[in-house]
MARTORLUM-906937 format. One record per residue (C-alpha): x, y, z. Coordinates in steps of 0.1 Angstrom, whole numbers, plus 5000, padded with zeros to 4 digits. Layout:
<nodes>
XYZ/...
</nodes>
This chain:
<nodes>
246955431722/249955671734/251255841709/254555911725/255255541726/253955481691/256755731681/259855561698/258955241679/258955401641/263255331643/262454981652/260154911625/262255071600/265154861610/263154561609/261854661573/265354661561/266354341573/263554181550/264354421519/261454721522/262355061517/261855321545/259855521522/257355211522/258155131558/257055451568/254155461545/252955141563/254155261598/251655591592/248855351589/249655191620/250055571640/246655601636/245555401660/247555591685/244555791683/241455571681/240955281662/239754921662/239454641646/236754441623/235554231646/235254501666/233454681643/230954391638/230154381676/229054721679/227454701647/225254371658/224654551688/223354881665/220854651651/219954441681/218354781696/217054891667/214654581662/213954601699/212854981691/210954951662/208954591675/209054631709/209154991713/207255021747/209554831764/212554991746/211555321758/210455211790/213955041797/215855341783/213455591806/214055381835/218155381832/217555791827/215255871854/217456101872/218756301843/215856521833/217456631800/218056301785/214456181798/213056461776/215156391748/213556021749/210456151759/210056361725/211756061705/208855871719/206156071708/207756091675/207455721673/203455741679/203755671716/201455751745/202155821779/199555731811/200256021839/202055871868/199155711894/199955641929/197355361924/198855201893/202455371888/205555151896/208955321904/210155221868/208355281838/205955041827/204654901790/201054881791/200954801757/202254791726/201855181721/201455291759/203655311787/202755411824/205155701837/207555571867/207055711895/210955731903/211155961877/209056251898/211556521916/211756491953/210656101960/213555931959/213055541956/212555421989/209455661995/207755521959/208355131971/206955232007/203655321983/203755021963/204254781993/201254982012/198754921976/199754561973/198854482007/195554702015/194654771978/193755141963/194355401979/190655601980/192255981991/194556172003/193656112039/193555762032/196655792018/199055962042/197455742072/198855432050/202155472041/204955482064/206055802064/209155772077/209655702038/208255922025/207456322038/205356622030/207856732003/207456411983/203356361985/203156741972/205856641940/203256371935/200556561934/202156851909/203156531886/199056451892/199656101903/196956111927/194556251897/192855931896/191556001932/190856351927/191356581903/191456921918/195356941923/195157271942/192957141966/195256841973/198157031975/196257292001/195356992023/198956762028/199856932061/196156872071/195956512059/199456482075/197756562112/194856322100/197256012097/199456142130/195956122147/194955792135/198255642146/197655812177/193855622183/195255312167/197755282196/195255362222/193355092245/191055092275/188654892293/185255052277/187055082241/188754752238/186554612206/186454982193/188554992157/190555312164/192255302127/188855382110/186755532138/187655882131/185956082103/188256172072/187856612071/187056782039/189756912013/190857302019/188557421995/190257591964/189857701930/191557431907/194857581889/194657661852/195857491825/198957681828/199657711865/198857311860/201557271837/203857491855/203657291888/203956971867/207057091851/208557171885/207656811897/208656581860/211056881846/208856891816/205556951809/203456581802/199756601805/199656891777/200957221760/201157551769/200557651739/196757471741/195357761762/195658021738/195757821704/192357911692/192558201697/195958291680/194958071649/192058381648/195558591634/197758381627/196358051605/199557911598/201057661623/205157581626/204957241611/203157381584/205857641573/207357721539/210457971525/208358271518/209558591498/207958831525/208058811566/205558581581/203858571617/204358291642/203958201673/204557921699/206057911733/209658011743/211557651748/214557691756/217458031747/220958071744/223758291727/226858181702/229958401690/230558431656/232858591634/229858871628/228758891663/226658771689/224058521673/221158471700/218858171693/215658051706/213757751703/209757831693/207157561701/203457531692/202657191698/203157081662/206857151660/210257301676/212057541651/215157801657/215158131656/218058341650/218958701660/221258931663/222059121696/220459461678/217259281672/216759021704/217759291731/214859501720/212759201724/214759051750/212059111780/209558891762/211658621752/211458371781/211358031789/207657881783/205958191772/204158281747/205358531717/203958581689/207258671663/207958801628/210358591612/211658621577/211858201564/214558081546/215957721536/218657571549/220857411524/223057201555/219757081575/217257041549/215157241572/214257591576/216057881587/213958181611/215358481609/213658711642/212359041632/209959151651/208159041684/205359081704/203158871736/199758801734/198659111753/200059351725/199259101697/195359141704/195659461699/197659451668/194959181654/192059221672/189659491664/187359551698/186459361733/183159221731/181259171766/177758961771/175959101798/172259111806/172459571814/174659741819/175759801860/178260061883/180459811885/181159781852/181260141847/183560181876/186059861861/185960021827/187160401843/189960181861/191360081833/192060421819/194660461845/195960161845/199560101839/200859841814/203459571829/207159661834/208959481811/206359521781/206859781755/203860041757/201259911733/200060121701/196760131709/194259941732/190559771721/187859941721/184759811743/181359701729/178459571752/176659291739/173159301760/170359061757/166659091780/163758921779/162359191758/165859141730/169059221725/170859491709/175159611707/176859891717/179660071707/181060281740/182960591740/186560611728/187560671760/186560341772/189660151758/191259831774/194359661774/193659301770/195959101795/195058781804/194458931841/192359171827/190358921809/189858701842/188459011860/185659081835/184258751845/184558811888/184259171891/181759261866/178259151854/179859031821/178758671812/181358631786/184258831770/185258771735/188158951713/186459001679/189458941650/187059001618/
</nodes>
């Protein structure tokens, strides 16, 4: 395999060729063969070896495939990008993944059957593997763990810190115990002084307290008390903790109410003659030269699928505020297929987020409320004045409002003034429900 050396020999060979009658045409011919493999080359046998291997793994992968994943997983743990890349192949495949459990989560990944495997706890950021077999060692001995509290006054926590029992939680491994992650989260420096204190009775002793059991005498305290995360701030943490999100989408919070506008979902896609709205979650971005220009391309993900979307620079910097990693746009794309794939080519036209797409789409904000009160008035005049997000092109119009109110004595709707127009962010949305009487708020699409 050096090239330079392979070189020097071609006089040899040709001199050896003539001793036993060959032509240095032919002796050249044959010695060009040989050059190759000055480059890369082996053998048949070789060949057969890696090809026996080939289909060694694939049986493994197609009859045992939750240990083949759970092997592979295991070997990647600490490379987040090729853990997703077998992550997705996984699902692919029909596979299912338990959330890691402090109370039944090793530090490799685990088949639980045939279709199921247990995430490993090793792969969570921020443990490290001496702080997941401290856990494990703990559980074996004393059984479940029954809290937080519990918990931290358990394991040795010269193993394992603050830092790595909030990773934990974010990953929801201690779910199973409770599943208000907020809460837990909230309450490690306090269950941290909790186990400091029990260690501190345990080591005590007197003459009126000798038979006293100091370990379990004290009291656990409550939780902080907090409002659980939503399904994206969930996600968001877990991503932060697993470098991908694994207990859902983030596409699930708003997929109902997209499908009101848009019906068609990626996987479901077809060339079409005219442009056609999508929408998903930004994945993942990045920008090629070509001999036309700067080609920018995205990655859009609704659950069902992962396509590409091209644009050029014109195009995507108009847009470029909204495309970001894991949110949500809704896009017009003109659909093409791609002769070299097989697939389908997305050609970015037009974009948009959610807030700007239910206006677009929807045709007025309906709100349930039993009559009507001063502080709804007073949150309605608010939003007159209020300004729209930097960042976000200004919005063509806003909804208008209509109250919804139902008595004893019936129920009737209401169409308010024009004036009384909203801009339907998802903040906006939330507020209805805390700072008004409003039971409910609905975006009516037809």
């Amino acid at each position: 395999k050096k090239a330079d050396e392979m070189a020097l020999h071609r006089s040899v060979f040709r001199e050896g060729a003539a001793k036993n009658h060959i032509p240095t045409d032919q002796a050249d011919a044959i010695f060009d063969l040989m050059e190759e493999f000055a480059g890369y080359g082996f053998n048949k046998s070789h060949a057969a070896a890696y090809s026996l291997l080939a289909y060694h793994t694939a049986w493994i992968k197609v009859h045992f495939p939750a240990e083949f994943y759970s092997a592979n997983m295991s070997v990647e743990m600490d490379d987040t990008d090729k853990l997703k890349i077998l992550f997705d192949d996984a699902l692919e495949m029909g596979m299912r993944f338990e959330n890691p459990d402090i109370n039944t989560g090793e530090h490799r990944f685990t088949p639980v059957s045939k279709n199921v495997i247990r995430y490993g706890l090793g792969a969570i950021k921020g443990t490290g593997q001496s702080a997941i077999e401290a856990i494990c060692e703990v559980r074996s001995q004393g059984g479940a763990f029954k809290s937080l509290f519990d918990f931290c006054a358990r394991v040795d926590r010269t193993r394992i810190n603050k830092r790595a029992v909030e990773a934990l939680i974010k990953a929801g491994a201690f779910d199973s115990i409770w599943s208000n992650r907020h809460e837990l989260l909230s309450s490690v420096p306090l269950a941290f002084d909790y186990a400091s204190s029990q260690e501190s009775h345990a080591h005590q002793s007197g003459l009126f307290d000798l038979a006293d059991e100091h370990g379990s005498s004290t009291q656990e305290p409550h939780l902080v008390s907090k409002v659980d995360w939503g399904a994206r701030e969930k996600l968001t943490h877990e991503k932060s903790a697993i470098g991908f999100h694994l207990s859902g989408h983030l596409f699930d919070e708003v997929r109902d109410e997209i499908r009101c506008f848009i019906k068609t979902s990626l996987d479901e896609l077809k060339e079409h003659r005219d442009p056609v709205w999508v929408a998903g979650i930004v994945r993942s971005e990045r920008t090629i030269n070509t001999a036309k220009g700067r080609l920018n391309i995205f990655v859009l993900d609704d659950g069902s699928s992962a396509l590409e979307i091209t644009s050029d620079d014109t195009v995507f910097l108009k847009h470029k505020a909204l495309i970001k990693e894991d949110q949500v746009l809704i896009a017009l794309v003109k659909i093409q297929n791609d002769r070299r794939s097989g697939g389908l080519r997305l050609g970015l036209l037009d974009a948009m987020d959610l807030p700007q797409a239910r206006c677009r789409f929807g045709k007025y904000l309906k709100l349930f409320i039993q009559k009507p009160t001063d502080a709804l008035t007073h949150f309605l005049k608010e939003q007159l004045h209020q300004p729209i997000s930097i960042g976000t092109p200004s919005p063509s119009h806003k909804l208008g409002v209509r109250l919804h109110v139902k008595t004893v004595k019936g129920e009737a709707e209401i169409q308010l003034g024009g004036k009384a127009q909203v801009y339907p962010t998802d903040e906006l949305l939330s507020n209805l429900k805390t700072k008004t009487c409003a039971v409910q708020s609905v975006i009516v699409y037809e």
